[in-house]
Structures are given as structure tokens and as C-alpha cells.
N, C-alpha and C positions, 0 to 999 in steps of 0.2 A: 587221779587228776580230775578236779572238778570243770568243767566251762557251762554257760550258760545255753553252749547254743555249738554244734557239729555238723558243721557240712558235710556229705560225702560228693566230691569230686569239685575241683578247682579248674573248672571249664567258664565258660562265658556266664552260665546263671549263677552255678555257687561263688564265682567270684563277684559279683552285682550283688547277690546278697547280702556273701560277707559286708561289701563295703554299706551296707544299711542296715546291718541287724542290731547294733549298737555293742557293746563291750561282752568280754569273754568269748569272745568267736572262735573256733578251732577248724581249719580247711584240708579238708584230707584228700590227696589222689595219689595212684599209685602210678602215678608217670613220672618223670625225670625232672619237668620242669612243669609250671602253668599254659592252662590254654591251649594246649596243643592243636585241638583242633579250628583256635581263632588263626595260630600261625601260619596252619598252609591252604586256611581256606583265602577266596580270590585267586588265585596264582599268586599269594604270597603278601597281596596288599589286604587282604579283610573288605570284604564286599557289609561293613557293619551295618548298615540300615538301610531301608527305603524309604524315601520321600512319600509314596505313596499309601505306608501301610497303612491297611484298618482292615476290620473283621474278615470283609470277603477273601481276605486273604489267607485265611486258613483253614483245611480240613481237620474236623471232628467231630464224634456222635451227637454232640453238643454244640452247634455253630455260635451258640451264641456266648459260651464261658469265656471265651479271651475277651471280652469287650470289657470289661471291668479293668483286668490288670491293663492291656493296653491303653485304654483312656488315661490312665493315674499316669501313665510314665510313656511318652510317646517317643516318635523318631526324633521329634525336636528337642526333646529333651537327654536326649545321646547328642545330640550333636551338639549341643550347649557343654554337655561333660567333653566331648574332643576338643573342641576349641578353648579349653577352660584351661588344656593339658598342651596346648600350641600345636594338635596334631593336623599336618596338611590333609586336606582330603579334597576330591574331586566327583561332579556328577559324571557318571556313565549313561546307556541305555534306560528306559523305562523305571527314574527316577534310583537307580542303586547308585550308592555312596560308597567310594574306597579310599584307602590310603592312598598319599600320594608315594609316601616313603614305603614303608613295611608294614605289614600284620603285625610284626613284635612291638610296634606303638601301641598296640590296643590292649595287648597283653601285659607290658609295662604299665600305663596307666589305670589299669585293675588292680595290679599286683599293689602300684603307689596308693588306692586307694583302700584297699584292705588296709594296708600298712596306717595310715591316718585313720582310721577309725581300731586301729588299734587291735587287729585280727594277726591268728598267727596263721602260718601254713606249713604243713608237716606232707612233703611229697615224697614217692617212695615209701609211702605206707599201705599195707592192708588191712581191711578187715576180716577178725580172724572169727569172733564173735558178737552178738545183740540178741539185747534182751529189755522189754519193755519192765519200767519200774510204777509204780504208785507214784514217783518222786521224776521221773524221766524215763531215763533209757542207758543203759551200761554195754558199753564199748569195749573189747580187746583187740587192739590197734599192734600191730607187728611193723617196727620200723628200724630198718640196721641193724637186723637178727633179734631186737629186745621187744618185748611183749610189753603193752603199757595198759592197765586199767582205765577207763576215764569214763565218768558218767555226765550226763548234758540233762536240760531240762527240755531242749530241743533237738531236733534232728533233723536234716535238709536232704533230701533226697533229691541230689544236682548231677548224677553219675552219665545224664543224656539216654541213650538207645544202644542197637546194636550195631547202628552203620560203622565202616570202617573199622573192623575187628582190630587189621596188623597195627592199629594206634593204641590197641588194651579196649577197645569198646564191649562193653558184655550186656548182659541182661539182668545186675545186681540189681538195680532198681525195683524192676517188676519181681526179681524174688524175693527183695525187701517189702513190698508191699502186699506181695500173696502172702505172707507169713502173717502182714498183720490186719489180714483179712478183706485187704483194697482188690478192687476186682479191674484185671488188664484186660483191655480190650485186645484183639488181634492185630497182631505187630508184622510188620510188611518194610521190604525195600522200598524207599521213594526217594525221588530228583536220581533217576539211573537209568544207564542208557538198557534199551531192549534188546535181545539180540533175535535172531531168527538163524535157520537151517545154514550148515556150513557152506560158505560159498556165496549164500545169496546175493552179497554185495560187496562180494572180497575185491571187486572189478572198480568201483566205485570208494576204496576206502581213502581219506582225506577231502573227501569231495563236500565245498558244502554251499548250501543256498539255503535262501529267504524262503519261509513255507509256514502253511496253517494245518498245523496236527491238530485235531481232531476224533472225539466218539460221542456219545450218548450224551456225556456226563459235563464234558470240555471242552473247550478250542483254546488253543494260542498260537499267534503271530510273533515269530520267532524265526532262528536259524535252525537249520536242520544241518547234520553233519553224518556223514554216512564211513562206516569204520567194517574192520575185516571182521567184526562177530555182528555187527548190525547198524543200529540208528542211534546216534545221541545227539548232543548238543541241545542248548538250551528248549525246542521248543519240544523238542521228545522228552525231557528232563522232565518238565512243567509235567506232560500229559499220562506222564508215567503213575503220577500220585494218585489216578484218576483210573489206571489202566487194573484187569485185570485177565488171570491168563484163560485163555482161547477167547479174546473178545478181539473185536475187529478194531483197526486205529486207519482213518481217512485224509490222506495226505492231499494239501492243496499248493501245489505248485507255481500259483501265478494268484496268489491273496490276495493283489491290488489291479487285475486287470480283468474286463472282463473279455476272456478269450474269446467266446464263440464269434464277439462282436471283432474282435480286433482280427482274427482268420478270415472274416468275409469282407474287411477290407483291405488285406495284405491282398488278397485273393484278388481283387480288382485293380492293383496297385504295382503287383508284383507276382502274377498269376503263374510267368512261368519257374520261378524259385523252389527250389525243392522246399518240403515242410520241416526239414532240420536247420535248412540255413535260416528261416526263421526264428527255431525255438532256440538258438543256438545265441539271440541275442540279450536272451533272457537268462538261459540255464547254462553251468558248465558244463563242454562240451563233452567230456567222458559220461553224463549223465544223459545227454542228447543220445548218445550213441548208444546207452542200454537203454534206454526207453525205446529206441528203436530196434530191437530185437523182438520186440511184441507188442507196436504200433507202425503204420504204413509213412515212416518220418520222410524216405526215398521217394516221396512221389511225389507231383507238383502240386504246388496250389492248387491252381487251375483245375487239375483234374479231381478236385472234389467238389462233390455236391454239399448245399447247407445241411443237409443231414448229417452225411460223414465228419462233417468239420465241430458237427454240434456233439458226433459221438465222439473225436479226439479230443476237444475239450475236458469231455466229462470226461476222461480216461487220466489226463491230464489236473483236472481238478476237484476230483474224486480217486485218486487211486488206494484200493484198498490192501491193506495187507496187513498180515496176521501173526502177530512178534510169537516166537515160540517161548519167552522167556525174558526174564532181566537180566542183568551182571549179579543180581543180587547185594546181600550188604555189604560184601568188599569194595564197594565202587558207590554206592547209595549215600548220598550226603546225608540224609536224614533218616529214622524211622516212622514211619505214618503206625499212629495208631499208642498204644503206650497205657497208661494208670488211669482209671475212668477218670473223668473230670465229675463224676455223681457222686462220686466219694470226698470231694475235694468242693471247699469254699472257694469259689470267682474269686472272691476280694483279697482272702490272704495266704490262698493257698494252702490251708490247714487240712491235716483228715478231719472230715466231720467225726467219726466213730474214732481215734487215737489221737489224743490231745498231745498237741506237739511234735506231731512228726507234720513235716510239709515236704510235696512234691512238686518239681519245678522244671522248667524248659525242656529239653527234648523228653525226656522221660514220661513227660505227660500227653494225655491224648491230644495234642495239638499242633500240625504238621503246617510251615506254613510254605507259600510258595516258595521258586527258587529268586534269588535275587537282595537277598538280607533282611528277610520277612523272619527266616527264623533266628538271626539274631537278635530284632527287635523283640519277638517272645521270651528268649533269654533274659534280655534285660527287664522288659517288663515284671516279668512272672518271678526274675529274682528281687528287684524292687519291691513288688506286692507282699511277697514272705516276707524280708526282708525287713521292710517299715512296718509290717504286724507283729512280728517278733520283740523289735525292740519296745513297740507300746504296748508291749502285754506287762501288766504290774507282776 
């Protein structure tokens, strides 16, 4: 079987490909159905872009390689294809875009748009064999027991990373591209929660509050969500891409107020109050109460001086602690890290050194935050291939 052009994996980038690479298109995953991982991302609605995306918004050794594919194909231009397709969507927090209906809108409307540009999709296939030709690249595809030939003159390497293994996630990509000599950068769990020592906050798990996580590298203003193996929720997610192990992460409790000032006038206001019935209007109180097992929260106002109140704050808005660990990538929305981008054209995503093979969206070194940042590089990055492919003579 001839085709001009072989995606491997029918996820958010290789299906945005497909639908631009122009005729002969062939879509290969070995999952059940498309998109799997656009279905159950959001809680089920697809969190598909941000409002706000642009470069700063992504990690890799190369900050500057997504500005290219991004600029050609932005959020506005996802959200002109949703509307185009009747699909409701609504803004959330910090400019992210979801269904209003389901994630399988997003997945149908890919799947319709391969289909109109006249792509096929073969899921429930492996790859059993590859091998580069003078002429492309020759395939043996294993699909309902039968072994199929097919050679392409292109090849799309869309398979993503290794997060969320129990969905089929693996590492073919990066072994398709060691093979033909692309060099991968070092590949990491990111957007996952951290955990620490059993127990440390088994006392606090479902507890959550507003908080600025913090290290060297990062801050975000976010929720913090505290769980029986540790810390998640979005702004430990964010800080995670950023974290590495035995570094310190700095939790700031009260991001929008400034406490020391607001303790010395509680303190003149309301001197004989204990310092929990205060903190207590801020923080959930099971959180008051473990913070007080190793601050003086039982004592009154009153009886501190502007020193002590100036060190409970800092205790309070600096607290340090030291994650033993991640969930790792059973729980890791993304991969940080992936296929150099040095090996790889900005504009179309080609191997510079192997004509015709292109690597795209997660697979490649470019992680982006949490919030539909990385499906905008999905689309991008599958666009960029995509409409290079088709204009290649």
C-alpha cells in the first residue's frame, strides 16, 4: 500500500495534521478509538485552548522554537474551527476555554475534518516494522491479526510522550527518532501532583485553598489542594514542570494580603482573639489546626510583639517544604522534555538530517503550561507539518 504521507498516532496533533496535509493521508493508533486523551482531558469537557497563549508559555531548551508554529495557527484560530463545527464553549479561570457540552465534540470534529480532507484512519494498529527508503519509509502495520506493507513518502511522528501509560502512552516516538539519529532530550513527569513522606498531610487530605507555590525558577497564583500522598491541584501542577527532586518549593498562604500589616492591626482591633480565630477567616480550618501544631495559633493577639507577628507571617508566607517525589507519569498530564527541537525545523517541523520524517506535539521538546497551552501546541505544531507537507511538490 502506497500513501503519501503516515501519521503515527491519532491524538490532538496527528489528527490537525491529517486534516492539512492534503491527500493520501494514512492515521495510525493503536487505541480503540481517536483522541483519547482529548476525551478525558478537562473533567470530560477539553480545556482546548487558552486565550492567553504565546511563547512564555512554554518550557524547552530552545524557548524560542514554538513562536513560529504558534504565530501561523493561534488560539483564535481553534476557536474559529470550534465555532465553525457549532461547538458550545465557555471561558473559565485565567483565560482557559472548555466545552460546554463534552470533550467528544473536539474529537468528532477532528475526526470530521480528516474525513473532508479525505484521510483515512486505521486504529487498533501496530507498528511492527520501519525502515527509511531513498523513496520514503516502509511500514509493517499489524491490524486484526493481518500484517499490511505500506510505504509513505512522509512520516509524522504524533504518538505524544509517556504520561498516562494505562491509556497505551509509551516512548515510540523517542525510539523512532534515536533510531534515526534525532537526539532526545531528557524526559520528566510534568503538570503532577508531588508527594512527600507518608502521612505528612494524610490529616489535611481534600483541603484546599488559594496559594502562591513558588522556587527559584517559578511562581503561580493558583489553588493548592492537599491529598493523602501530598500536594496537587493546579498551582502545585504549574510548579511541578519547574520542580526538581530534593529542591525546596515555598508556599505562600495569603498571596493577596499583606499579613504582617494586617496582624498589627487585628492586634489593636481585636487584641484579645486568639491567632487561629483569625487565620481561620482566611484558611480552612483543618488547615488552621495543622499549622498549629508547629506555630503558637492558641495565643492571643495581644500577646505578641511586632517581631513575633512579623515571624508568624513569614512562617505563614514562606513556608518551606521539601516534596520527596511526584506521582510520576501515571498521573502527569504531559511529558516535559521529548525530541530536540535542534534537530527539527520551527516552521514545518521536518528532521533537518531525515527528509520527511516530521515530529510533532507532545513528543517534542515543548511542554506547555497547565490550562490548554498544550493543546494549542498540538494544533499549532500539527498545522505547521501539516501545511508543509501538503506544499512540498
Amino acid at each position: 500500500m502506497n500513501y503519501e504521507t503516515v501519521i503515527l498516532g491519532a491524538g490532538a496533533a496527528g489528527l490537525m495534521c491529517a486534516a492539512h496535509a492534503g491527500p493520501g493521508v494514512l492515521v495510525v493508533d493503536h487505541a480503540r478509538a481517536p483522541g483519547e486523551k482529548i476525551r478525558i482531558s478537562g473533567g470530560g469537557r477539553c480545556n482546548f485552548t487558552n486565550l492567553h497563549t504565546g511563547p512564555d508559555n512554554f518550557l524547552s531548551a530552545n524557548p524560542h522554537f514554538a513562536k513560529s508554529a504558534l504565530t501561523r495557527y493561534t488560539q483564535w484560530d481553534f476557536i474559529d474551527l470550534v465555532n465553525r463545527h457549532g461547538i458550545a464553549w465557555h471561558e473559565k479561570t485565567l483565560g482557559q476555554l472548555f466545552c460546554d457540552g463534552s470533550a467528544k465534540q473536539i474529537v468528532a470534529m477532528l475526526v470530521a475534518e480528516l474525513d473532508r480532507a479525505g484521510g483515512t484512519l486505521w486504529l487498533q494498529t501496530s507498528l511492527r516494522d520501519l525502515a527509511a527508503r531513498e523513496s520514503g519509509f516502509d511500514l509493517t502495520l499489524e491490524r486484526e491479526g493481518v500484517r499490511h506493507a505500506v510505504h509513505c513518502r512522509n512520516l509524522v511522528l504524533a504518538t505524544g510522550g509517556k504520561s498516562i501509560p494505562k491509556m497505551g502512552a509509551t516512548g515510540l516516538a523517542y525510539d523512532i527518532a534515536t533510531r534515526f539519529g534525532l537526539r532526545v532530550t531528557e524526559t520528566r513527569p510534568a503538570l503532577v501532583p508531588l508527594t512527600f513522606p507518608e502521612g505528612r498531610f494524610a490529616g489535611l487530605a481534600g483541603v484546599s485553598c488559594p496559594a502562591r507555590l513558588s522556587n527559584d525558577r517559578a511562581s503561580f497564583d493558583e489553588a493548592l489542594l492537599f491529598t493523602h500522598r501530598g500536594l496537587s491541584g493546579p498551582a502545585i501542577l504549574q510548579l511541578s514542570s519547574y520542580w526538581r527532586e530534593g529542591e525546596e518549593i515555598a508556599v505562600n498562604l495569603f498571596p493577596d494580603l499583606d499579613l504582617p500589616t494586617h496582624l498589627r492591626e487585628q492586634r489593636r482591633r481585636e487584641g484579645r482573639r486568639r491567632i487561629a480565630t483569625i487565620l481561620a477567616r482566611y484558611l480552612p480550618a483543618r488547615l488552621v489546626q495543622h499549622l498549629g501544631t508547629t506555630l503558637p495559633l492558641a495565643e492571643r493577639l495581644a500577646d505578641q510583639s511586632d517581631a513575633r507577628l512579623a515571624q508568624l507571617a513569614a512562617a505563614l508566607t514562606d513556608w518551606r517544604l521539601t516534596p520527596s517525589g511526584s506521582e510520576g507519569y501515571r498521573t502527569a498530564e504531559v511529558t516535559l522534555g521529548g525530541i530536540d527541537t535542534a534537530a527539527l525545523s520551527s516552521r514545518t517541523l521536518q528532521a533537518h538530517a531525515v527528509p520527511g520524517l516530521y515530529a510533532i506535539g507532545e513528543a517534542v521538546d515543548v511542554t506547555g503550561w497547565l490550562g490548554g497551552y498544550n493543546f494549542q501546541w498540538a494544533w499549532a505544531s500539527g498545522h505547521a507539518a501539516g501545511t508543509a507537507i501538503a506544499a512540498t511538490p
